[in-house]
TIDREN-398575 format. One record per residue (C-alpha): residue number from 1; x, y, z. Coordinates in Angstrom, 3 decimals, decimal comma. Layout:
<rs>
NUM;X;Y;Z
...
</rs>
This chain:
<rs>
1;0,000;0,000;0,000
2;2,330;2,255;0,858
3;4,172;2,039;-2,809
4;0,826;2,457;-4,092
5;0,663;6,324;-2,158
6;4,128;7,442;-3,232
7;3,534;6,439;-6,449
8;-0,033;8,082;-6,417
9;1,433;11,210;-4,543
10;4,205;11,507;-7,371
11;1,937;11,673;-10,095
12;-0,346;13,945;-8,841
13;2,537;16,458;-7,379
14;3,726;15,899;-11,130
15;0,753;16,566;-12,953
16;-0,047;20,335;-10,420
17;3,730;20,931;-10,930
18;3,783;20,264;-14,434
19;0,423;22,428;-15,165
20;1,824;25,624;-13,052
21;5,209;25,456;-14,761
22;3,823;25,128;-18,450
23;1,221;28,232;-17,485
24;3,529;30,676;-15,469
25;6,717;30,230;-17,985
26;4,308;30,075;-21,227
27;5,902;27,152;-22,313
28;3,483;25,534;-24,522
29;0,593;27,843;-26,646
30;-2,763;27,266;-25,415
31;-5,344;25,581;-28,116
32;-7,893;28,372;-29,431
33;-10,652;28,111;-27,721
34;-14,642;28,802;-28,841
35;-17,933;29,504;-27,199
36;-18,541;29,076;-23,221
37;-15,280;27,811;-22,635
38;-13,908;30,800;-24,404
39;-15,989;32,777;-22,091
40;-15,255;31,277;-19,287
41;-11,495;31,444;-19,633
42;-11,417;34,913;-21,155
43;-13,135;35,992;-17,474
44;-10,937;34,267;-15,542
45;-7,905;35,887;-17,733
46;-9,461;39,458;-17,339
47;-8,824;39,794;-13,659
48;-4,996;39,535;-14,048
49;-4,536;37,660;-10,806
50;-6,831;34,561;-10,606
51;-4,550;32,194;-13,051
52;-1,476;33,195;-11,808
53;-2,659;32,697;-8,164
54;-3,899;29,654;-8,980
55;-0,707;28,036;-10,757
56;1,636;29,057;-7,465
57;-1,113;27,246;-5,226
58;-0,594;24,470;-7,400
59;3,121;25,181;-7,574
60;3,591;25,055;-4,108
61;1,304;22,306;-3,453
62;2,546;20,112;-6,160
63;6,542;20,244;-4,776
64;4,979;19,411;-1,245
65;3,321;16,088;-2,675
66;6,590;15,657;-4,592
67;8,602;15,751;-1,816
68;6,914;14,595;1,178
69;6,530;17,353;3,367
70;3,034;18,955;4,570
71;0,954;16,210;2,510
72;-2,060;16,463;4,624
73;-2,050;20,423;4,097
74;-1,466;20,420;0,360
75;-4,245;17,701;-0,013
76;-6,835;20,083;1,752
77;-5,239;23,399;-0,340
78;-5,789;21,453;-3,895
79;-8,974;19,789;-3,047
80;-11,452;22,721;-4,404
81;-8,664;22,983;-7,424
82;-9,244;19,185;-7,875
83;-12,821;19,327;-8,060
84;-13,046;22,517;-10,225
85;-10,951;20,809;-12,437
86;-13,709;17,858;-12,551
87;-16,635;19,692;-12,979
88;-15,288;21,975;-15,610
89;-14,470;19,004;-17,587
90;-17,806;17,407;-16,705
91;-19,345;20,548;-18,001
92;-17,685;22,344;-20,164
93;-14,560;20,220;-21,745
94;-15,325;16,375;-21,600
95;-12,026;15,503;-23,803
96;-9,824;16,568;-20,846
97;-12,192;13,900;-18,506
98;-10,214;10,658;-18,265
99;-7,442;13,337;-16,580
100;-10,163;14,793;-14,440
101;-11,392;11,765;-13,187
102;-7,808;10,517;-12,256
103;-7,027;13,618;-10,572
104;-10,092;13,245;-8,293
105;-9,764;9,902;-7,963
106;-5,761;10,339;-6,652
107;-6,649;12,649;-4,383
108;-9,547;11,124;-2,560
109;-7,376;8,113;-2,494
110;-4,338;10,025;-0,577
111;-6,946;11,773;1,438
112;-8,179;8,653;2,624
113;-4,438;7,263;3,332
114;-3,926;10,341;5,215
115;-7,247;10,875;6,852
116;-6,210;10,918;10,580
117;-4,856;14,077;9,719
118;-8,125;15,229;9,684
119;-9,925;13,824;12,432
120;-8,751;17,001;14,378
121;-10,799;18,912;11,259
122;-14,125;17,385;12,212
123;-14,165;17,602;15,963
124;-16,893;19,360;17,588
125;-15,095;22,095;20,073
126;-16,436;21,718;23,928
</rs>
């Protein structure tokens, strides 16, 4: 099992690093896009902060799965990234899916592995 989580952690702190990299360096052109998804992504680009906020989260985040350190805490930080990323694919992009799902997927997975991290989380205070 525990083979399975580093392996599972890698990929996942790969795929967030990999993303953020490719985005804040330009590296690779982004397809043209059409319609709502054009929409949607020319909003998000119009603010000037949102995407490059968003790629250092996942920066950050992504060397902490990579490495080891502050899993629990990166897990909670990417959660609402992961499941954006889902349901934008659900909804607006279904080609980039099969990624989607795996993302979601990986990271319930580790947050299960690691979820006596956040028993503390759920505890009523007295």
């Amino acid at each position: 099992m525990k083979i399975a989580v580093i392996i599972v952690r890698s990929l996942l702190g790969f795929i967030y690093v990999a993303s953020a990299v490719v985005v804040l360096f330009n590296l690779v052109q982004a397809p043209p896009l059409t319609g709502d998804v054009k929409t949607f992504n020319d909003g998000l680009m119009v603010t000037g902060y949102f995407i490059p906020m968003l790629k250092v989260i996942e920066l950050v985040c992504g060397l902490a799965l990579l490495s080891g350190f502050f899993i629990p805490l990166a897990l909670v930080v990417l959660f609402p990234v992961t499941v954006h990323i889902f349901v934008y694919h659900l909804v607006m992009m279904p080609d980039g899916l099969p990624v989607a799902i795996f993302l979601l997927i990986a990271h319930l997975f580790l947050a299960y592995y690691h979820r006596q991290s956040y028993v503390p989380l759920f505890k009523a205070k007295q």
